[in-house]
N, C-alpha and C positions, 0 to 999 in steps of 0.2 A: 428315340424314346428313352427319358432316362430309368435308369435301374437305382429302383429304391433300395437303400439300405446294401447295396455292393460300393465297391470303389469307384472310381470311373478314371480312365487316365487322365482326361482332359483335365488340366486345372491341379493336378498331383507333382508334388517332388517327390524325391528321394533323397533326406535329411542320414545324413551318415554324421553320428556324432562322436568322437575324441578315439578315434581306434588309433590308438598312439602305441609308438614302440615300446615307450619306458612302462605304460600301465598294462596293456595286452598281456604279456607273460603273469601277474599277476591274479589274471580274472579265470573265473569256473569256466569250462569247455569253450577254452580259449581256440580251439584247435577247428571245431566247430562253427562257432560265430564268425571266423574270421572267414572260414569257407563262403559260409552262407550271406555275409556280406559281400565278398568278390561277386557270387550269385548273383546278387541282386544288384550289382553297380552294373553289370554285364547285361544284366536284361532290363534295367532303365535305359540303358543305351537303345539298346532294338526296337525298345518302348516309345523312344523319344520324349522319355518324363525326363525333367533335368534332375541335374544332382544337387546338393551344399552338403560340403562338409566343414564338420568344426576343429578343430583344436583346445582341448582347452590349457591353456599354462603351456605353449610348446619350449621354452626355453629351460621346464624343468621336468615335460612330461616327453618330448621329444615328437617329432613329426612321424602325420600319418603312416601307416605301417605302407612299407614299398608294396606290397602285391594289391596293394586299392590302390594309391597314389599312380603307377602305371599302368595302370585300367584309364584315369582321368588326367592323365596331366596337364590339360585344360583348366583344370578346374584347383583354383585357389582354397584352398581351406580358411574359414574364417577362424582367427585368430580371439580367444575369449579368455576373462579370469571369473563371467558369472558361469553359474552351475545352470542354470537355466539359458538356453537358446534365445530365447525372446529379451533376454536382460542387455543384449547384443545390438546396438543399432541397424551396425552391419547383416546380422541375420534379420531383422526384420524391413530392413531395405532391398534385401537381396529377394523376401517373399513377396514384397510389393512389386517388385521389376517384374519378377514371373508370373504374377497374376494369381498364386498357390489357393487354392481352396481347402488342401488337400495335404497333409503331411505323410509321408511313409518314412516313419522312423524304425533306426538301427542304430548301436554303436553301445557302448560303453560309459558311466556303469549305469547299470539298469536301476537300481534303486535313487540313484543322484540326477545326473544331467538326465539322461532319458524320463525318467517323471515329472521331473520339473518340465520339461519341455513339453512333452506328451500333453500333462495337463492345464499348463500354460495353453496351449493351442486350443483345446477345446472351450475353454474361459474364454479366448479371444474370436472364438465364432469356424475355427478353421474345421475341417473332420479331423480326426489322426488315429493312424493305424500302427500299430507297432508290434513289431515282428519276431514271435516269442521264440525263434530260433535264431535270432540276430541280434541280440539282446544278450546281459548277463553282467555278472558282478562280480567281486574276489567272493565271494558265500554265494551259493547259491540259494541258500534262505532268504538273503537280500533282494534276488529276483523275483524269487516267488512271491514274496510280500510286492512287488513294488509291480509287477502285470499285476496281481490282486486288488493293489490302492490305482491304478490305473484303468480298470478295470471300471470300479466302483465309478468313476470321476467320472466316467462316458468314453473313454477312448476304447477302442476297440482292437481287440487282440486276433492277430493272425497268422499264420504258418508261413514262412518262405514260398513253400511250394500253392497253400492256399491262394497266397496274395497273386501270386504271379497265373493263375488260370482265371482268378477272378478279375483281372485286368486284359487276358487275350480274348476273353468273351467267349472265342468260338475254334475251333480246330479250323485245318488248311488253311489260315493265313498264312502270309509271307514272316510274318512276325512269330506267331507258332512253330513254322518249322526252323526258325532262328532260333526260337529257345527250346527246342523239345530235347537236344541234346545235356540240357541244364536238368532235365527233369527225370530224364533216365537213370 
């Protein structure tokens, strides 16, 4: 049966965008976001939602930060110069492969790529969720305006810990007790 208006795994990624070494140190509760993203790359895993991650400019902003990149080594980061996700062939070929209805976004900077994408996604029919603890900019007025304009556009804002119960559905799964130690 489905669940109106919750997430649903089926048909979701998890879009991790530009947590690069060279811009990370420069962004608000860097320390935080970066946590809360290993979080949620750790419990797509158990989830069996896939991942894409982006890059953007890595020749001047430098590759994925090593504590996600060793989480996924699997997984290719797509290489971008637009600010927007979907301006990317490559990412919008990689959501056709996976069949995404569903975006679960994170990454950096909240007011630039992350909106652009967020709201690019929901123009092109897709849900997108974005995870106001895994998210963030060098100002953090920048964030707050930009979940605000994100907001406003339709995409839907939600908590690390929110997202990840509103996707296990129910307690005693095998998948619950895989991530309840994340939630502790």
């Amino acid at each position: 049966m489905p669940r109106r208006g919750l997430i649903q795994r089926e048909g979701s990624v998890l879009v991790v965008i530009d947590l690069q070494e060279k811009l990370l140190p420069h962004i608000a509760e860097k320390d935080e976001i970066s946590k809360n993203i290993e979080k949620l790359v750790r419990f797509a895993k158990i989830m069996r939602i896939p991942i894409v991650m982006t890059e953007q400019y890595p020749k001047g902003l430098g590759p994925t930060i090593l504590g996600v990149k060793q989480l996924v080594p699997e997984t290719e980061p797509i290489e971008k110069v637009e600010f927007s996700c979907f301006g990317s062939e490559r990412f919008t070929e990689a959501l056709a492969r996976l069949k995404v209805r569903t975006l679960i976004i994170a990454g950096i900077e909240a007011h630039i790529c992350v909106t652009q994408t967020a709201i690019e996604a929901v123009s092109n029919g897709y849900g997108a969720y974005v995870v106001s603890d895994g998210v963030s900019s060098r100002r953090l007025d920048d964030k707050a305006t930009a979940l605000e304009r994100m907001r406003q556009s339709g995409v839907t804002i939600a908590s690390t810990e929110m997202l990840m119960y509103e996707l296990l559905e129910k307690a005693g799964t095998p998948e619950f007790k895989a991530a309840l130690e994340m939630v502790k």
